[in-house]
DRENTOR-20447 format. One record per residue: residue number from 0; residue in one letter; z, y, x of N, C-alpha, C in turn. Coordinates in steps of 0.05 Angstrom, whole numbers, always signed. Example, Ala and Ser with C-alpha at 12.3 -4.5 7.8 and 13.67 -1.06 7.14 Angstrom:
<sites>
nr, rest, n_w, n_v, n_u, ca_w, ca_v, ca_u, c_w, c_v, c_u
0, a, +156, -114, +264, +156, -90, +246, +156, -66, +264
1, s, +142, -45, +257, +143, -21, +273, +157, +1, +258
</sites>
This chain:
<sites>
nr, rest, n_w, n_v, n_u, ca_w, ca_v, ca_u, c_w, c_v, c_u
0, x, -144, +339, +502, -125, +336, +479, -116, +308, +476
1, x, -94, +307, +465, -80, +279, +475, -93, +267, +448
2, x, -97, +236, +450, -110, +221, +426, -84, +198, +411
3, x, -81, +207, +388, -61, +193, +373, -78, +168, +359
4, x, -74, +143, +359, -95, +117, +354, -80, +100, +335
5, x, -80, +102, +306, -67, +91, +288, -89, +58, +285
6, x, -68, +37, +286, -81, +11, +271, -52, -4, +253
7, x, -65, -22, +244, -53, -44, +234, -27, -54, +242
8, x, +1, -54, +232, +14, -68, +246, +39, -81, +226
9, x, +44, -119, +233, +68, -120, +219, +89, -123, +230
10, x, +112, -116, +221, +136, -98, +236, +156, -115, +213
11, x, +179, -120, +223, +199, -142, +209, +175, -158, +176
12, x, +159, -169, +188, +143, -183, +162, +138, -161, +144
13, x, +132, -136, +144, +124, -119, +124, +101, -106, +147
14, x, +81, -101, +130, +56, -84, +143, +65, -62, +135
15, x, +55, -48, +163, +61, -18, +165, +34, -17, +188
16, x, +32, +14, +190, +13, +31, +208, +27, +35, +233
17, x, +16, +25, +254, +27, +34, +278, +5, +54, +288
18, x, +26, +77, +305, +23, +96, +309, +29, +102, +352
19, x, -1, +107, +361, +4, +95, +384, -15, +120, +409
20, x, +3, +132, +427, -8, +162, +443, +13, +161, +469
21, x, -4, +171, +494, +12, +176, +507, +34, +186, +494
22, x, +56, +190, +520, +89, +205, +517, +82, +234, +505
23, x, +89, +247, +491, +98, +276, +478, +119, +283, +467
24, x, +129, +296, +479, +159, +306, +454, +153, +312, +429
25, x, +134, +342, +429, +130, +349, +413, +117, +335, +390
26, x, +90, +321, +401, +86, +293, +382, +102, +281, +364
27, x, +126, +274, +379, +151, +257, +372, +158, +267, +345
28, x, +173, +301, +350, +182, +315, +330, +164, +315, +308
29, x, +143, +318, +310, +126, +318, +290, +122, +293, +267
30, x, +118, +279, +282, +116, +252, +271, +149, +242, +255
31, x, +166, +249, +258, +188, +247, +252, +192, +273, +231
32, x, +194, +291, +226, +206, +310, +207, +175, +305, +190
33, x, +147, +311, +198, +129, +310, +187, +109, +289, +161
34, x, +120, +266, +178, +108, +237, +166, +132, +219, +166
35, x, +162, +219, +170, +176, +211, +166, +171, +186, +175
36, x, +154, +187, +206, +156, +157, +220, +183, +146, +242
37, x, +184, +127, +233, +209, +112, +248, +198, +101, +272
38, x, +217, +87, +297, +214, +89, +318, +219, +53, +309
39, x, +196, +37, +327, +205, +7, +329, +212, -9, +356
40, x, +232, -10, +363, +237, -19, +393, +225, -43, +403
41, x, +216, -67, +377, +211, -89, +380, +177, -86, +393
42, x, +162, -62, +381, +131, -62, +383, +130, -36, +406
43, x, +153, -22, +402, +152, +0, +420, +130, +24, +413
44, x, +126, +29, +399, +112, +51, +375, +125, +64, +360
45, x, +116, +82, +351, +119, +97, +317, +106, +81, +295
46, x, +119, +80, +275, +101, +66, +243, +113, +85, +219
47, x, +96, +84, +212, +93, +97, +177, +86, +74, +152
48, x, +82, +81, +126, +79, +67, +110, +49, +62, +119
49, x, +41, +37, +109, +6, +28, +105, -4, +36, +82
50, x, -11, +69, +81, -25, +70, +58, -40, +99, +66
51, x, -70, +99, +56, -84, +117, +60, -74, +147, +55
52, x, -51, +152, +40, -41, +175, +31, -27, +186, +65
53, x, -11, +161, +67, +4, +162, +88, -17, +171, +124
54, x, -38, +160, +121, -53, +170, +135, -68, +206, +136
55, x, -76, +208, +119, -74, +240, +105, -54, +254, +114
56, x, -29, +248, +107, -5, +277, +124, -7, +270, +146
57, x, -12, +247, +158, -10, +244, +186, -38, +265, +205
58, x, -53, +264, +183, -85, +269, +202, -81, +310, +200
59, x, -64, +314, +183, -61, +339, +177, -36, +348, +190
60, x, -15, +345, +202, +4, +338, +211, +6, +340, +247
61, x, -18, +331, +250, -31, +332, +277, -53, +350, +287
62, x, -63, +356, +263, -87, +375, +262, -87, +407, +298
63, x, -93, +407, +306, -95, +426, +328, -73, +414, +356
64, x, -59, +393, +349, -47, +381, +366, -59, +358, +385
65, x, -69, +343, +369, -84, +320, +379, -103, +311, +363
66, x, -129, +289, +377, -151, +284, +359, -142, +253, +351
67, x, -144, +252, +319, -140, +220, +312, -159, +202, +307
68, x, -148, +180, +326, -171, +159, +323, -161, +132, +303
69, x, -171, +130, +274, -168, +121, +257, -181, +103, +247
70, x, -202, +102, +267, -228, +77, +263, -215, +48, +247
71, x, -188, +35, +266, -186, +8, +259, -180, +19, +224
72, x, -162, +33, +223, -141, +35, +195, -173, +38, +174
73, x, -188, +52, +185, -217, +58, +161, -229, +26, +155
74, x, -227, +13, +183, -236, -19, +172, -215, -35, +161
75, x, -199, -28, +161, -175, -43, +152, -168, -45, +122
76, x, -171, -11, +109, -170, -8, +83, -206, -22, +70
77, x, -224, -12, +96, -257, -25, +76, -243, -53, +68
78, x, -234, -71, +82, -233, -100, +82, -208, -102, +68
79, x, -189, -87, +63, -170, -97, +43, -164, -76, +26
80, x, -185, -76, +2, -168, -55, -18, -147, -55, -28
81, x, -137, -35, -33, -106, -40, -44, -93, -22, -66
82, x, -71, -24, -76, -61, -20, -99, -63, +14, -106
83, x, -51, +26, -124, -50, +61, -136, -34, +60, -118
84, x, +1, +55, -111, +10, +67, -99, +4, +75, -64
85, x, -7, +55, -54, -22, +58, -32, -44, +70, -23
86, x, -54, +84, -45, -80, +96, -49, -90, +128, -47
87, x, -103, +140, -30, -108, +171, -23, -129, +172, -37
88, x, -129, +197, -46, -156, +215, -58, -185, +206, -34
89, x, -212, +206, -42, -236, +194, -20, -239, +221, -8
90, x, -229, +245, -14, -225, +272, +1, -206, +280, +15
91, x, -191, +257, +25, -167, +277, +46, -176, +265, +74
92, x, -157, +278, +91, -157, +300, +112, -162, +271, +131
93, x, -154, +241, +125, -159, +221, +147, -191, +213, +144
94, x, -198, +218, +115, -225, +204, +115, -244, +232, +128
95, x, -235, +251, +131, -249, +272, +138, -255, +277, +164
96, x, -232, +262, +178, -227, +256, +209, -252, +236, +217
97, x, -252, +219, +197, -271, +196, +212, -301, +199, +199
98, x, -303, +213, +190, -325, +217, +162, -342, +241, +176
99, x, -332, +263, +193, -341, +294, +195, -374, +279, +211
100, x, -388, +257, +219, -418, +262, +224, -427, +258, +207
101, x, -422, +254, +187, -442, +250, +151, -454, +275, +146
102, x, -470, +275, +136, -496, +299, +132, -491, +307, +105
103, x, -496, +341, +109, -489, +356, +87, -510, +346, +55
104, x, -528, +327, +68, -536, +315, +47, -524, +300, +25
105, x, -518, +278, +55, -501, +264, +38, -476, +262, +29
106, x, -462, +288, +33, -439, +292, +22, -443, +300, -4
107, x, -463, +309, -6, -476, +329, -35, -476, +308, -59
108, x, -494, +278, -37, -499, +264, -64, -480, +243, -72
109, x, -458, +240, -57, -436, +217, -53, -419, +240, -82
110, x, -415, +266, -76, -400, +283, -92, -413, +283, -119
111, x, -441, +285, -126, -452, +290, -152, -454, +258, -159
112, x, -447, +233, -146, -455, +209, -158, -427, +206, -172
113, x, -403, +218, -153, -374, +211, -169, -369, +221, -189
114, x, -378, +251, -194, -373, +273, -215, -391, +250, -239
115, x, -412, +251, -236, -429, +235, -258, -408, +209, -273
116, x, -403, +195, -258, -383, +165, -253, -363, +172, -265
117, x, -342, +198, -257, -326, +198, -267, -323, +212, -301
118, x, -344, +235, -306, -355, +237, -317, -356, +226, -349
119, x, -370, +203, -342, -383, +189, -364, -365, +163, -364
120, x, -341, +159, -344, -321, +129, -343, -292, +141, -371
121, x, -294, +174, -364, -277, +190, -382, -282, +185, -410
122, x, -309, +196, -416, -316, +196, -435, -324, +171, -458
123, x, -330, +148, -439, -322, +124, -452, -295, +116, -464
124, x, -272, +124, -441, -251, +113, -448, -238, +128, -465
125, x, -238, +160, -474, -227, +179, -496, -240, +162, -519
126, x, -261, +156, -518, -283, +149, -541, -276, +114, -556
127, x, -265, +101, -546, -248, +72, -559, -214, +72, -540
128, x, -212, +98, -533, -176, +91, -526, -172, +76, -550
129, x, -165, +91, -573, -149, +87, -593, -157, +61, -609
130, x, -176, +53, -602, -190, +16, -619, -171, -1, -589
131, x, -179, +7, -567, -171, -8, -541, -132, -24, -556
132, x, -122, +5, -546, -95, -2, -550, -84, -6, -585
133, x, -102, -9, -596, -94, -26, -623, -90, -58, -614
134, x, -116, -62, -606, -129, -91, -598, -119, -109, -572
135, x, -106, -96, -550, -105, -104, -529, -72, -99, -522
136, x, -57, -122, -515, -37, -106, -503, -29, -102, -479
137, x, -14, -82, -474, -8, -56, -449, -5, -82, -423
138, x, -24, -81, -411, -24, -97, -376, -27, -84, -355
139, x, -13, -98, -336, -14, -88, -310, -29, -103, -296
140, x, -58, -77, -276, -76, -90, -262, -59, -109, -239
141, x, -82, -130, -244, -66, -145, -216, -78, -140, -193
142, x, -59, -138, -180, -68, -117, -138, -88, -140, -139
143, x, -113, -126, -126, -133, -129, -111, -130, -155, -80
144, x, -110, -142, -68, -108, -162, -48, -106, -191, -45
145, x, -121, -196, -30, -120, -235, -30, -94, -242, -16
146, x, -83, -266, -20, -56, -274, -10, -71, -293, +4
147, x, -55, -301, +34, -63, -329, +47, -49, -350, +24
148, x, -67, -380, +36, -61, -411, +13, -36, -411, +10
149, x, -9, -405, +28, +13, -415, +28, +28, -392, +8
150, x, +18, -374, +6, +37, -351, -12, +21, -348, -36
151, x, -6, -356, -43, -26, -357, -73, +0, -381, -87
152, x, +2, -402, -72, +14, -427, -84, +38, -418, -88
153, x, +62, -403, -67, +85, -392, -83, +84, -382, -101
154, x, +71, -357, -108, +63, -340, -127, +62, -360, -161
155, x, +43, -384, -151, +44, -403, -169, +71, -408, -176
156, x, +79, -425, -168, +105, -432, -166, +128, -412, -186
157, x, +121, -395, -169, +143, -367, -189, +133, -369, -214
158, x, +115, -365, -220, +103, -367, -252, +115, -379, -263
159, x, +107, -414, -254, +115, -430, -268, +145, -434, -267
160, x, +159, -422, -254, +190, -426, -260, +199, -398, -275
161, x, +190, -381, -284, +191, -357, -301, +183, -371, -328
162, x, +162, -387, -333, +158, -394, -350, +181, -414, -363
163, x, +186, -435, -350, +197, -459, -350, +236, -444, -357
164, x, +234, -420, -346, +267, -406, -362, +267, -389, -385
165, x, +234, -394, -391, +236, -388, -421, +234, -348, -420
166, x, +227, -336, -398, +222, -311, -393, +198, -302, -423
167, x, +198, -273, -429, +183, -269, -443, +155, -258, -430
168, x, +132, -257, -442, +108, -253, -438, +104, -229, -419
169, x, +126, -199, -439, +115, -181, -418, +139, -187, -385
170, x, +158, -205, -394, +176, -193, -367, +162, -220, -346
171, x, +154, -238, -360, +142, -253, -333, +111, -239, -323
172, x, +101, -223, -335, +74, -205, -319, +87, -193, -303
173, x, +114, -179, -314, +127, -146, -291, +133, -164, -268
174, x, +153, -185, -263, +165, -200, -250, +136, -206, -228
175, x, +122, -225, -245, +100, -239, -231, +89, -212, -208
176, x, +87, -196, -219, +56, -174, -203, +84, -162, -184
177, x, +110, -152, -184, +123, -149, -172, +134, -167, -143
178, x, +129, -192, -153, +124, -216, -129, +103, -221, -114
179, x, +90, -208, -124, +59, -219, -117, +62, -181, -95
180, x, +72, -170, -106, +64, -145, -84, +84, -142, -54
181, x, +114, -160, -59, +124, -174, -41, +108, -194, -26
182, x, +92, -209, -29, +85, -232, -25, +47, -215, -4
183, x, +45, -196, -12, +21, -176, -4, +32, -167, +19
184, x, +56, -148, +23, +72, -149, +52, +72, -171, +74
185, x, +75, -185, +70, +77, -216, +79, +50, -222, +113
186, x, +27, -209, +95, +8, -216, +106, +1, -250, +107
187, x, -7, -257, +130, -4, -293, +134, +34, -301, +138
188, x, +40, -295, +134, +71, -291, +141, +80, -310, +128
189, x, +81, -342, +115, +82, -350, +99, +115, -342, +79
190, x, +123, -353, +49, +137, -338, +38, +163, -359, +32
191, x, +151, -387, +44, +170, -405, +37, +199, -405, +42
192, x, +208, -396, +68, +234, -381, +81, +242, -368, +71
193, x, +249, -358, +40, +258, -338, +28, +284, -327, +33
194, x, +290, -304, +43, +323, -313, +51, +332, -273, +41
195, x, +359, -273, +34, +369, -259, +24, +361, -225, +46
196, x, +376, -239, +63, +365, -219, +80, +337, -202, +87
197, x, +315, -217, +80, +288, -212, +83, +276, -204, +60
198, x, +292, -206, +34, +282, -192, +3, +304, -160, +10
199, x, +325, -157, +15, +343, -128, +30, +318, -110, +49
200, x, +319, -126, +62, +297, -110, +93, +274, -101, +75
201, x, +253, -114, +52, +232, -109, +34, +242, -90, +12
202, x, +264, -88, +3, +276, -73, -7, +279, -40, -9
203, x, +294, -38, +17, +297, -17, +43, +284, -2, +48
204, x, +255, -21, +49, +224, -9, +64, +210, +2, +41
205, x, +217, -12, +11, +212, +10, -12, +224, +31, -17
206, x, +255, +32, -7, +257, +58, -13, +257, +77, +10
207, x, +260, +78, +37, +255, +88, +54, +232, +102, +64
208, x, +212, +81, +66, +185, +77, +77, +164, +89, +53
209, x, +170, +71, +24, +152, +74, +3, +160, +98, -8
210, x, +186, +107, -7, +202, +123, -24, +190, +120, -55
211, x, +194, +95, -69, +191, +91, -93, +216, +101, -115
212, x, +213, +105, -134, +232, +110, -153, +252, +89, -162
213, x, +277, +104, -159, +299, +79, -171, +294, +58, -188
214, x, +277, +69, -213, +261, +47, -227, +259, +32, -221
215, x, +233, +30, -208, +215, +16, -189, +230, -9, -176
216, x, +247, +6, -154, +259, -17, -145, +274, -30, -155
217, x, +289, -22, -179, +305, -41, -187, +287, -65, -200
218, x, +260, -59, -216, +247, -72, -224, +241, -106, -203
219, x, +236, -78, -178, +224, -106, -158, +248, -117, -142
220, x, +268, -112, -146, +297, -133, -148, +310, -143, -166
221, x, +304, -145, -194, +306, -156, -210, +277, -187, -212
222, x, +268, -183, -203, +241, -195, -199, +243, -226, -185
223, x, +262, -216, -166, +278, -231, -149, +300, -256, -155
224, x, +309, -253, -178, +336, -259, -194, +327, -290, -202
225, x, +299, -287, -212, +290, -322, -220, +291, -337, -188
226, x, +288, -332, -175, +286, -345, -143, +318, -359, -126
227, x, +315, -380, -127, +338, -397, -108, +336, -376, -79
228, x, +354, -362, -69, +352, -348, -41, +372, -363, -26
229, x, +353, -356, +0, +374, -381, +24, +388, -347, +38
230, x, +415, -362, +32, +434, -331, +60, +427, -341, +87
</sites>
């Protein structure tokens, strides 16, 4: 059975999943109507979005066709957690792929430790929602992911010039965490080169790749608007 071997890959400065098997047609088709992966001439691969969801239709997708070897992408997400939208249920079909020697034990107790967890994380938060959102106002978690030195310091930078135009409280958080998840694509990629063209191509890849909501992106191109861009 032919072996399809998903890792890590960045592809015009945006991380994406490369997708990598001997020649197959049928493969091909699949991967294309199925997972909506595009073809990259520069890496010479298939890539999909980088996100564990995205791995899931893929592992299901392939299911009786080929066996997936997903090992790097499992170390890849351990070592870099990442945001809701990037994020699969701990029960689908890729972690199941790499997961199936775990013992019916310990599936038992990994399952009754979450039910408990989730459980009792519920029942806390029904129990002071309503004191919470008196007292606190409405924030957005900031992504998990570490930025390399040269894009933590842009990120700075943006703040302080959101601030310095007199932006208000909530639109410099939306702005900020919206840069900062541009700036997460990036990888070591540094962000100083900002150029018109390369916020379009990040753009594109949200609505194509991410298929985010019109919203959304307008949010994270509006985000853009405080920033001097080089054409």
């Amino acid at each position: 059975m032919t072996t399809v071997t998903i890792k890590p890959l960045v592809h015009n400065e945006i991380r994406v999943i490369g997708i990598y098997f001997e020649k197959d047609i049928k493969l091909n088709t699949v991967l294309q109507k199925a997972v909506s992966a595009k073809w990259s001439n520069t890496k010479k691969c298939w890539y999909i979005a980088c996100s564990k969801e995205a791995c899931n239709k893929l592992a299901v997708a392939i299911k009786g066709m080929a066996e997936l070897d997903g090992k790097a992408m499992r170390d890849y997400f351990e070592q870099n957690p990442v945001e809701t939208h990037i994020n699969a249920s701990k029960d689908d079909a890729f972690n199941d792929a790499q997961t199936h020697h775990q013992t019916h034990h310990q599936t038992h107790h990994q399952t009754h430790h979450q039910t408990h967890h989730q459980t009792h994380h519920q029942t806390h938060h029904q129990t002071h929602r309503s004191a919470s959102l008196q007292m606190q106002p409405t924030k957005q978690t900031a992504p998990p992911i570490r930025l390399c030195d040269a894009n933590a310091e842009a990120l700075t930078k943006f703040n302080q010039t959101l601030v310095l135009k007199a932006y208000s409280r909530n639109t410099i958080t939306t702005y900020t965490t919206e840069f900062r998840l541009y700036l997460q694509t990036l990888g070591n990629t540094s962000a100083q080169d900002l150029t018109t063209d390369r916020v379009k191509d990040y753009l594109q890849y949200c609505h194509a790749t991410l298929q985010l909501s019109e919203n959304t992106i307008h949010s994270r191109m509006n985000a853009f608007h405080p920033v001097g861009l080089k054409k």
